[in-house]
MOPAC internal coordinates of N, CA, C and O (Angstrom, degrees):
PM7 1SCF
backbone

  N    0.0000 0     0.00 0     0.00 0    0    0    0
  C    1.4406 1     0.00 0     0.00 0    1    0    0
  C    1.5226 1   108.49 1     0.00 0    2    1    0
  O    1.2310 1   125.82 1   -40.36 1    3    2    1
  N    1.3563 1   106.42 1   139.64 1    3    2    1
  C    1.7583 1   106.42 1  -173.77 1    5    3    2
  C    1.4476 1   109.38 1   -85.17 1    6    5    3
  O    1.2310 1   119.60 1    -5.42 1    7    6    5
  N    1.2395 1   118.37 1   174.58 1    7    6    5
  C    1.5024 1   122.83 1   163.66 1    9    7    6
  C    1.6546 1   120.69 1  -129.33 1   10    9    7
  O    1.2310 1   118.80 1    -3.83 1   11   10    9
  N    1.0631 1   119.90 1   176.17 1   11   10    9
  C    0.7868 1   137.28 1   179.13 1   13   11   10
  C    1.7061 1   132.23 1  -126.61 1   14   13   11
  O    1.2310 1   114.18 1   -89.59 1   15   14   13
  N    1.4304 1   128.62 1    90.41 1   15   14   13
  C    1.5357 1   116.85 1  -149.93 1   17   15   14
  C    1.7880 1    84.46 1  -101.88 1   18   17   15
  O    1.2310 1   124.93 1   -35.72 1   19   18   17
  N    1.2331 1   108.15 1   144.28 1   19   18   17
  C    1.3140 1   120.99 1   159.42 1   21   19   18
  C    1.5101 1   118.11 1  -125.52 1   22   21   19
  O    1.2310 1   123.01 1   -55.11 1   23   22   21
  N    1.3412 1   111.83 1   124.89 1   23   22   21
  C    1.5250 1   127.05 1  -179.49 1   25   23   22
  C    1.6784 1    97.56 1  -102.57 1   26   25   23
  O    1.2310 1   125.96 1   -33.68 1   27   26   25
  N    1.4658 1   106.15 1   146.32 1   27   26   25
  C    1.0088 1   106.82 1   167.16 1   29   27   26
  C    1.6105 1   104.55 1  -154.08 1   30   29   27
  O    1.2310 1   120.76 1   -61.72 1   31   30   29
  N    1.7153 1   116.15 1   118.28 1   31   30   29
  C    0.8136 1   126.48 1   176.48 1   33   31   30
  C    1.6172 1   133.94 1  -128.84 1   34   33   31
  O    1.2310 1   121.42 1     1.40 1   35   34   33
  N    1.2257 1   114.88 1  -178.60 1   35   34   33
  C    1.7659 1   115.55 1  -170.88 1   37   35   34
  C    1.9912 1   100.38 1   -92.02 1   38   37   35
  O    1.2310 1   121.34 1   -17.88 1   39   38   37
  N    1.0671 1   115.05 1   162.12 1   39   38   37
  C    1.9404 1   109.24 1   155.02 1   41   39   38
  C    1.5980 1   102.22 1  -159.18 1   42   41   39
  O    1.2310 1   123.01 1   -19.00 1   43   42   41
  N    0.7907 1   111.83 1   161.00 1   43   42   41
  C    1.5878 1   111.03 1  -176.45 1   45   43   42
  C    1.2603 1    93.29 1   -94.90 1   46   45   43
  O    1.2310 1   117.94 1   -37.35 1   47   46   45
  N    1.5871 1   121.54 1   142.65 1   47   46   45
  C    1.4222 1   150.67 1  -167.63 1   49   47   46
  C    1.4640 1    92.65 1   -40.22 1   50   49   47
  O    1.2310 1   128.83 1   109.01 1   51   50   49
  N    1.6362 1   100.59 1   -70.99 1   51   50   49
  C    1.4420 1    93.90 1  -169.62 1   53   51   50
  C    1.7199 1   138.70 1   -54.73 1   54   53   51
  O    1.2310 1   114.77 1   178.13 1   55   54   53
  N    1.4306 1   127.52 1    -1.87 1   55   54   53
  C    0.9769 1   131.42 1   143.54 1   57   55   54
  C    1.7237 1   138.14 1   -58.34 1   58   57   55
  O    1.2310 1   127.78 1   155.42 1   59   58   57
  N    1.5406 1   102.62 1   -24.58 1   59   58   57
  C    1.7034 1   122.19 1  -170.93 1   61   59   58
  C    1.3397 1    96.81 1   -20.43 1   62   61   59
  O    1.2310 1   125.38 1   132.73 1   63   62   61
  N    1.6619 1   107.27 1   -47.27 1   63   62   61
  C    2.0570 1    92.93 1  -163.92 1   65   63   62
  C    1.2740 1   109.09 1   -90.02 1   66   65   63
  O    1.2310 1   113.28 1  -162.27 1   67   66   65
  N    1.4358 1   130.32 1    17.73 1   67   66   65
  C    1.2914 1   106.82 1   174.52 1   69   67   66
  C    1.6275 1   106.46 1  -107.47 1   70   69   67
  O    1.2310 1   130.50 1   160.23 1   71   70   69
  N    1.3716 1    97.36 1   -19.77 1   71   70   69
  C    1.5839 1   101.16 1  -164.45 1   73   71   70
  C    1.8448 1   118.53 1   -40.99 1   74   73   71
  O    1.2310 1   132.74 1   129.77 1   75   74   73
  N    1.7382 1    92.98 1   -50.23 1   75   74   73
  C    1.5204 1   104.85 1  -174.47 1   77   75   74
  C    1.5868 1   102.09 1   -45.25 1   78   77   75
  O    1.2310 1   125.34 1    98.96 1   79   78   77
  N    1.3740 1   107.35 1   -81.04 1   79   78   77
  C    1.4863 1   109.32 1   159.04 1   81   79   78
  C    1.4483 1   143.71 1     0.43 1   82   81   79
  O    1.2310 1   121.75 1   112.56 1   83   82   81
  N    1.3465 1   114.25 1   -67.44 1   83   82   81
  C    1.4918 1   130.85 1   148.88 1   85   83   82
  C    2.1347 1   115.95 1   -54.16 1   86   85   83
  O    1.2310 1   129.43 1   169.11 1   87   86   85
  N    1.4963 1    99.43 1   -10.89 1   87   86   85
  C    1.7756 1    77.78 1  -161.51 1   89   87   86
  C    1.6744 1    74.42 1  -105.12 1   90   89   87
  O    1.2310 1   122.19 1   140.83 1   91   90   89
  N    1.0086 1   113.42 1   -39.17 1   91   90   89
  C    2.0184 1   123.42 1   169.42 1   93   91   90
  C    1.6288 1    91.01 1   -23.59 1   94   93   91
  O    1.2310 1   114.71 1   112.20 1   95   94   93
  N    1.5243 1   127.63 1   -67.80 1   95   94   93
  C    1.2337 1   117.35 1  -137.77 1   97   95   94
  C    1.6010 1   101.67 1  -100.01 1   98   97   95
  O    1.2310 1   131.82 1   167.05 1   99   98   97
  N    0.9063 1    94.79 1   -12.95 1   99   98   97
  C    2.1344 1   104.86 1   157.33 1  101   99   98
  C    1.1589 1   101.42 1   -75.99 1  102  101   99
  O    1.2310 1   117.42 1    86.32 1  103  102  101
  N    1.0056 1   122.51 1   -93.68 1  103  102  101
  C    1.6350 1   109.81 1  -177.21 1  105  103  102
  C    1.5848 1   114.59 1    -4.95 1  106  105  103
  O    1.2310 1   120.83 1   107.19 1  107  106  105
  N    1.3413 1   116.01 1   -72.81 1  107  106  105
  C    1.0398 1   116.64 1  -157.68 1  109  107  106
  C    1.2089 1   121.74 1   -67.44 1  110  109  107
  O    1.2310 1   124.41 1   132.62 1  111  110  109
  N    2.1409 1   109.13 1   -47.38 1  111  110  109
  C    1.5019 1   111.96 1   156.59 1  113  111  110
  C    1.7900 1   122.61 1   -25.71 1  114  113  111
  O    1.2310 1   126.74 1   131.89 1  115  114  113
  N    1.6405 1   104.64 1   -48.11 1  115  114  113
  C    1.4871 1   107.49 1  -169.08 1  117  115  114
  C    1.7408 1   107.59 1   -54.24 1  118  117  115
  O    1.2310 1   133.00 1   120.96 1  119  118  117
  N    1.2829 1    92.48 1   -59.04 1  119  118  117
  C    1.4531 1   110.92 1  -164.36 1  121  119  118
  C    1.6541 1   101.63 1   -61.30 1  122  121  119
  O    1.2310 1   115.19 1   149.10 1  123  122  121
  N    1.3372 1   126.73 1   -30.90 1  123  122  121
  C    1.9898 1   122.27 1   159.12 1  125  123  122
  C    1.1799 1   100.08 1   -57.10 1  126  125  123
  O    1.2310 1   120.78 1   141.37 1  127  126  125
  N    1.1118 1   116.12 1   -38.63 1  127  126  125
  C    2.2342 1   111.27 1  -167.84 1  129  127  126
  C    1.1874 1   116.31 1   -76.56 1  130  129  127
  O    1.2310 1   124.77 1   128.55 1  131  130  129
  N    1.7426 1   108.44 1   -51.45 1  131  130  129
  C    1.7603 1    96.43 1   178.26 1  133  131  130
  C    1.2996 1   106.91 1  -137.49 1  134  133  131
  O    1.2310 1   122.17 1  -159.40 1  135  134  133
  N    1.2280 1   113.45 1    20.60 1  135  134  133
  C    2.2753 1   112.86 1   171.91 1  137  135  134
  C    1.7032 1   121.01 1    78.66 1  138  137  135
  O    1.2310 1   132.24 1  -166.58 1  139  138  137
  N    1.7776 1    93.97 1    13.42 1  139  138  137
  C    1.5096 1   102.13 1   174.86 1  141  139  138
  C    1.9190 1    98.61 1  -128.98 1  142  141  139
  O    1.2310 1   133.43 1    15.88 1  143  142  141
  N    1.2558 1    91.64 1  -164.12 1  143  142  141
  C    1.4587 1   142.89 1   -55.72 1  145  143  142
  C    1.8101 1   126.94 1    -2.74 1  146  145  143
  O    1.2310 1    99.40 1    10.98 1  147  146  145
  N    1.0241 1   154.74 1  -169.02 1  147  146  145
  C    1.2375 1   165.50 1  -140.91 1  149  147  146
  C    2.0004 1    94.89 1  -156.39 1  150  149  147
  O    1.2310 1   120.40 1   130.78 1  151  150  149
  N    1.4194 1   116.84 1   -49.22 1  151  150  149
  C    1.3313 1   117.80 1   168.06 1  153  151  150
  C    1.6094 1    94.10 1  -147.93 1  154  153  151
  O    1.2310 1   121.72 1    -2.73 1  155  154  153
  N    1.7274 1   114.31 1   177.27 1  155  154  153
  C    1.3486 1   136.06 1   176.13 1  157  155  154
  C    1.2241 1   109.34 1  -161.53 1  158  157  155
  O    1.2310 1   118.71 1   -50.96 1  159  158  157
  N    1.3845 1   120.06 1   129.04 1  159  158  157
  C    1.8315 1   112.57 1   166.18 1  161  159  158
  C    1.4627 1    81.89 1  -141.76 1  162  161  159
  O    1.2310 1   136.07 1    -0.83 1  163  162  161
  N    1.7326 1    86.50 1   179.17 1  163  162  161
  C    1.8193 1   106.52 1  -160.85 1  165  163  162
  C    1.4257 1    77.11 1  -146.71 1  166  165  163
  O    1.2310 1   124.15 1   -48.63 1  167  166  165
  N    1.4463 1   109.64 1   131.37 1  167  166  165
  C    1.5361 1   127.54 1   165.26 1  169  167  166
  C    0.9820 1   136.53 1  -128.36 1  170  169  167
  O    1.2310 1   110.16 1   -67.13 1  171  170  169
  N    1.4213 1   136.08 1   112.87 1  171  170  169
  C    1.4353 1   123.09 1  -179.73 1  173  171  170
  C    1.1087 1   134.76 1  -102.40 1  174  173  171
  O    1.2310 1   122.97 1   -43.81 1  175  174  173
  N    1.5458 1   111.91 1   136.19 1  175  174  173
  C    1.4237 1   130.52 1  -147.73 1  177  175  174
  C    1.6733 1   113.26 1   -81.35 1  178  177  175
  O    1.2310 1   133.38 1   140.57 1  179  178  177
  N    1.9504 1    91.75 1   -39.43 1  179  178  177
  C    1.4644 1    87.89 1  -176.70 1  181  179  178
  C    1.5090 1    89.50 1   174.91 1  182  181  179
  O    1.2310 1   117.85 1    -5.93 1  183  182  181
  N    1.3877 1   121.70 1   174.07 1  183  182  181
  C    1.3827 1   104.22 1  -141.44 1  185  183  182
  C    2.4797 1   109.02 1   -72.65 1  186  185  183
  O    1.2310 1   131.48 1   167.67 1  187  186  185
  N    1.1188 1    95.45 1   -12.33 1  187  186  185
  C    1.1481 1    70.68 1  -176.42 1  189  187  186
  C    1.8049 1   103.89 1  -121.96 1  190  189  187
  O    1.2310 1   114.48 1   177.92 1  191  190  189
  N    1.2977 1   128.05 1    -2.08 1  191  190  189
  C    1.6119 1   152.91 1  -165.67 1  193  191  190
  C    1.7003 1    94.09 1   -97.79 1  194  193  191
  O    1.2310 1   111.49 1   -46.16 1  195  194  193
  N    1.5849 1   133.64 1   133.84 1  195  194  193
  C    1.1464 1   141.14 1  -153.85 1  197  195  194
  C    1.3400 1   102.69 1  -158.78 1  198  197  195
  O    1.2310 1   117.30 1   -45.08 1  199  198  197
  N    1.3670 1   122.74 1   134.92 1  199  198  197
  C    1.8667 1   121.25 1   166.04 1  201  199  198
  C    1.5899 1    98.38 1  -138.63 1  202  201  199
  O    1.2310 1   123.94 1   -34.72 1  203  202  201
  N    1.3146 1   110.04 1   145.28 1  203  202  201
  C    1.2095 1   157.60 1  -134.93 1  205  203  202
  C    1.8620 1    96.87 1  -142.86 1  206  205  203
  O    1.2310 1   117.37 1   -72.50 1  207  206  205
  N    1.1604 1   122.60 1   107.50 1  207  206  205
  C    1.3128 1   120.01 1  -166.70 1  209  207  206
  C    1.8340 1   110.48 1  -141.04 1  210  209  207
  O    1.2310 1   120.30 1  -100.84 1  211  210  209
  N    1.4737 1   117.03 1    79.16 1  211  210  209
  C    1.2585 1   117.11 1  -173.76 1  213  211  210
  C    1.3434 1   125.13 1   -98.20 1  214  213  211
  O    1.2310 1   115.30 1   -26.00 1  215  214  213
  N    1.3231 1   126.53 1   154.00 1  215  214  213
  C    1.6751 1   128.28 1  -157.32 1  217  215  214
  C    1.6707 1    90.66 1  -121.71 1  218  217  215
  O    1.2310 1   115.82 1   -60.12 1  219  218  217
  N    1.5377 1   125.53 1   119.88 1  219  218  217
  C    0.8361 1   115.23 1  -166.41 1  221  219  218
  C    2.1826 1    92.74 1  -136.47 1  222  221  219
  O    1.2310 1   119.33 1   -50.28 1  223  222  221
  N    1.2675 1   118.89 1   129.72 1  223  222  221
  C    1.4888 1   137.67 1   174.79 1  225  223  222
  C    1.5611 1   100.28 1   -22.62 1  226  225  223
  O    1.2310 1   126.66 1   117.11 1  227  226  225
  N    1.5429 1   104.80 1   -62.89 1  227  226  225
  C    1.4381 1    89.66 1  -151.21 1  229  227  226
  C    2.0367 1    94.26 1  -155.88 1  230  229  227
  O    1.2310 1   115.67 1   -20.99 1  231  230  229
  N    1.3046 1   125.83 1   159.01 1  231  230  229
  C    1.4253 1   105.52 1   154.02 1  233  231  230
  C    0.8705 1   118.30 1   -13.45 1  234  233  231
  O    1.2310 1   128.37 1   107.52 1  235  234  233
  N    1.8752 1   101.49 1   -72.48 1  235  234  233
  C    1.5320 1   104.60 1  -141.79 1  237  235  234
  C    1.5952 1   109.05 1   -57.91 1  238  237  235
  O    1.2310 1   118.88 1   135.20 1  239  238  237
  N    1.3509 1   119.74 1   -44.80 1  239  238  237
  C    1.5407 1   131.92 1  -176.71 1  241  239  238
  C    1.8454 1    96.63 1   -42.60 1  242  241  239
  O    1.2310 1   122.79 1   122.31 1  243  242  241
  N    1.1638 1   112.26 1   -57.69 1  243  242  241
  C    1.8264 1   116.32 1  -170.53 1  245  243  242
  C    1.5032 1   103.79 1   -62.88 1  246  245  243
  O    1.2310 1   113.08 1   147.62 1  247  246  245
  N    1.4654 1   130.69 1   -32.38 1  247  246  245
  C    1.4587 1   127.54 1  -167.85 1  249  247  246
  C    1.3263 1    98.57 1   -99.61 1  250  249  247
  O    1.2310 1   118.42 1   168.27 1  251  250  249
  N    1.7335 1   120.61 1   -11.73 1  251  250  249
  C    1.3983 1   105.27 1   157.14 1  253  251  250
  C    1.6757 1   133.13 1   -42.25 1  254  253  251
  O    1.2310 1   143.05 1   105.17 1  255  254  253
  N    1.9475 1    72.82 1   -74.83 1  255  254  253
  C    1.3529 1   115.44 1  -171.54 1  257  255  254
  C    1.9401 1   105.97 1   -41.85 1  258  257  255
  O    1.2310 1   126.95 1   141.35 1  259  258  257
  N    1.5288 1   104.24 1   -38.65 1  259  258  257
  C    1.6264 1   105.13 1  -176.73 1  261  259  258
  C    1.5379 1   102.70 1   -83.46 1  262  261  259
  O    1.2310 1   113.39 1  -159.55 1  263  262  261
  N    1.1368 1   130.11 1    20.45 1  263  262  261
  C    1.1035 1   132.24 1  -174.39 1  265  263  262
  C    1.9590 1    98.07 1  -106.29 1  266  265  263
  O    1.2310 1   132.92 1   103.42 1  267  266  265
  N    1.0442 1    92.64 1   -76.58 1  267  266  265
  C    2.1384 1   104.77 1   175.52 1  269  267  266
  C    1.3496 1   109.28 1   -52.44 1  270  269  267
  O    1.2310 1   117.15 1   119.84 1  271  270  269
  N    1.2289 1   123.03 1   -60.16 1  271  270  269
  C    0.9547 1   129.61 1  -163.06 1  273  271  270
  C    1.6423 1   144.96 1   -58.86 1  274  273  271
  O    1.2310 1   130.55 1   132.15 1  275  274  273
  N    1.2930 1    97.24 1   -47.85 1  275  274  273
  C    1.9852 1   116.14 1   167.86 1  277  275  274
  C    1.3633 1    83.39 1   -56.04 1  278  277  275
  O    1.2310 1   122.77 1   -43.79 1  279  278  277
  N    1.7501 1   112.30 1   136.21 1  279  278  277
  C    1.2989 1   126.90 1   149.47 1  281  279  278
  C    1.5758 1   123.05 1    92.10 1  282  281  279
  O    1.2310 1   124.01 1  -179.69 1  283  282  281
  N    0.9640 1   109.91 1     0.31 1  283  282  281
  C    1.8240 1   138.75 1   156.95 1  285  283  282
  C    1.4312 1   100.09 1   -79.32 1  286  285  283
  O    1.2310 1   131.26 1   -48.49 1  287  286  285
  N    1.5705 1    95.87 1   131.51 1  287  286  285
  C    1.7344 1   111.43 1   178.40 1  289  287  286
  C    1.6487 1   108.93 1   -20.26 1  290  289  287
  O    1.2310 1   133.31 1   121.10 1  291  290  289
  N    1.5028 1    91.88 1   -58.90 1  291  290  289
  C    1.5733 1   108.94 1  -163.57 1  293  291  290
  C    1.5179 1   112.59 1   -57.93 1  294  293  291
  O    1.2310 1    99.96 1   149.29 1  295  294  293
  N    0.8132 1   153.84 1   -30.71 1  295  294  293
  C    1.4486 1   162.43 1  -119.06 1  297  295  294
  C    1.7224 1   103.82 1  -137.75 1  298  297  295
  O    1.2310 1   128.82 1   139.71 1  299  298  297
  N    2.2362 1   100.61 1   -40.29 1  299  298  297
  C    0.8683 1    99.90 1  -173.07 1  301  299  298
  C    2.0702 1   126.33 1   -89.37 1  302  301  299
  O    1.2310 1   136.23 1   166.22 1  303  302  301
  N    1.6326 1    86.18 1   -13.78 1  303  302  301
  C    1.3827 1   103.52 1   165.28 1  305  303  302
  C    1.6669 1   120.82 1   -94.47 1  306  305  303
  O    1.2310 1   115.39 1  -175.66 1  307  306  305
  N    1.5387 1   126.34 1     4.34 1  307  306  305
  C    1.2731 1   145.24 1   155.53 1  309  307  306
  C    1.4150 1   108.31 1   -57.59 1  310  309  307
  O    1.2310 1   119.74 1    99.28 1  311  310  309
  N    1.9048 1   118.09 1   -80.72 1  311  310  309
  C    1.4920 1   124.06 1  -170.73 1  313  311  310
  C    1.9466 1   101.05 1   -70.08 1  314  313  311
  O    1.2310 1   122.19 1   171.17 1  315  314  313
  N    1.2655 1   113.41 1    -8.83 1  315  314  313
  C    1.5498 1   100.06 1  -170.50 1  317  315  314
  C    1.5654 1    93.27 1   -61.31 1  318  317  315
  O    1.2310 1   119.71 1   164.45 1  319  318  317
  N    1.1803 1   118.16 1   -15.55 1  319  318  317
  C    2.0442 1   115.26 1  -177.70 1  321  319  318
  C    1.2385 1    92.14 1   -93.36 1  322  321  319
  O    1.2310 1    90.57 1   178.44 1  323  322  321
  N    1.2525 1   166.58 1    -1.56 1  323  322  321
  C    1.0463 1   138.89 1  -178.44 1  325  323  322
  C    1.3695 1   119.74 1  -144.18 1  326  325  323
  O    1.2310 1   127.90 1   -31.33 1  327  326  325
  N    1.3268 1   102.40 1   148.67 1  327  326  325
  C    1.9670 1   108.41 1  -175.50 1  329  327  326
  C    1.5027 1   107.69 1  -125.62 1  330  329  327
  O    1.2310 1   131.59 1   -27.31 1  331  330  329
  N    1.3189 1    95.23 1   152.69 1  331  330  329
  C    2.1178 1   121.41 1  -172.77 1  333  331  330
  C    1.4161 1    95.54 1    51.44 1  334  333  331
  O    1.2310 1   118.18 1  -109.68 1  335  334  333
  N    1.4907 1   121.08 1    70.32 1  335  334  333
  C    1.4483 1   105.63 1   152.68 1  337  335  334
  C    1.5367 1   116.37 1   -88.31 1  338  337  335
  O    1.2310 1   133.73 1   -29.03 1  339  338  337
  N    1.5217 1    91.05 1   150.97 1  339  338  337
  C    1.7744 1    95.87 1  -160.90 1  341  339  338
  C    1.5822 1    90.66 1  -111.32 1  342  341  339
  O    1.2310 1   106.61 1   -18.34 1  343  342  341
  N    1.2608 1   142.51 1   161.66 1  343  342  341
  C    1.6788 1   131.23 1   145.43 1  345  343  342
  C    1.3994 1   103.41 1  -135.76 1  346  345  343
  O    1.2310 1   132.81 1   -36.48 1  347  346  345
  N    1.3831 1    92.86 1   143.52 1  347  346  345
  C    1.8601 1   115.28 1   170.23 1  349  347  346
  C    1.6883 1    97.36 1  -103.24 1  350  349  347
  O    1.2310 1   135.47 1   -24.73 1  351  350  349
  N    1.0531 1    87.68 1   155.27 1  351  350  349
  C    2.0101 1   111.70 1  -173.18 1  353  351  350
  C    2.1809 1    95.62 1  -125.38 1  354  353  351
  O    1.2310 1   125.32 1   -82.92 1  355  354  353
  N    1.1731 1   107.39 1    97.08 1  355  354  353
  C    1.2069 1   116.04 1   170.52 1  357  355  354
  C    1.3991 1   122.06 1   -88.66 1  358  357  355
  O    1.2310 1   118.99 1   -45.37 1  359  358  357
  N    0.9207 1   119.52 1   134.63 1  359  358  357
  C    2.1874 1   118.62 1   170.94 1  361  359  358
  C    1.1046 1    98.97 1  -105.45 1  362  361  359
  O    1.2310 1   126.23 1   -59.88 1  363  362  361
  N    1.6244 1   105.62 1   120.12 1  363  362  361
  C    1.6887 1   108.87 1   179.30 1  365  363  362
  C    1.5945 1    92.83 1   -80.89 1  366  365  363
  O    1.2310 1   127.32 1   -27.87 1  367  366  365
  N    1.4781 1   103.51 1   152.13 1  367  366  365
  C    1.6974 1   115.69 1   167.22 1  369  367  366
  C    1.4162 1   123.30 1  -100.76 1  370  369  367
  O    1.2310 1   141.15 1   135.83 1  371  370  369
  N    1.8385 1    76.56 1   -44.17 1  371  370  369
  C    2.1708 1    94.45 1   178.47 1  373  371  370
  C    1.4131 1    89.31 1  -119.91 1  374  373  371
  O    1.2310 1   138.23 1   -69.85 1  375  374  373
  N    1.3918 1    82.28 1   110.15 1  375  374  373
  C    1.8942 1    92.65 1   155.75 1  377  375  374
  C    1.3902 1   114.34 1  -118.27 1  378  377  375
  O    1.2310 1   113.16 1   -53.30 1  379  378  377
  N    1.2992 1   130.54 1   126.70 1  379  378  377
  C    1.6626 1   141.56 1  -160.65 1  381  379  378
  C    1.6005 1   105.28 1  -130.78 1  382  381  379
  O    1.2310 1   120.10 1   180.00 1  383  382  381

C-alpha cells in the first residue's frame, strides 16, 4: 500500500525562486538513493507557507529514504530555506 507524506513548511519570501530548485534536487538525490518517491510536487500556499506532497511505494521505500538521506549536501541545502517543517504519513486506501 502506498503513502502519501505531506510536509508543510514556512520560507521567507525572498527565497520563493530557489525553493523549486532546491526541492528538484532532493527529489532527485532521493530517487539515486533508494528509487522513490513514485511522484513529488511543491505547492505554494501563500507567500511565505509551502507543502511538499510525496507519493512513496511502500513504508519500507519512505523508512529507507529517511534513513540515507537527512544530512547529505542535498537535503542539507534544501531545509537550510525552510522553517517548522511538520510531515503527515498518509495510507492511501483508494488509489485510482
Amino acid at each position: 500500500m502506498s503513502l502519501l507524506v505531506i510536509t508543510r513548511f514556512t520560507a521567507d519570501p525572498a527565497h520563493a525562486e530557489d525553493l523549486p530548485a532546491r526541492h528538484a534536487d532532493l527529489v532527485s538525490a532521493t530517487r539515486s538513493a533508494v528509487g522513490g518517491p513514485v511522484e513529488a510536487r511543491l505547492g505554494r500556499v501563500d507567500e511565505r507557507h509551502w507543502v511538499g506532497v510525496w507519493q512513496w511505494e511502500s513504508a519500507e521505500h519512505l523508512a529507507e529514504a529517511r534513513k540515507m538521506v537527512p544530512g547529505t549536501p542535498v537535503a542539507t541545502a534544501a531545509f537550510a530555506l525552510v522553517d517548522d517543517p511538520t510531515a503527515e504519513e498518509i495510507q492511501l486506501v483508494d488509489e485510482r
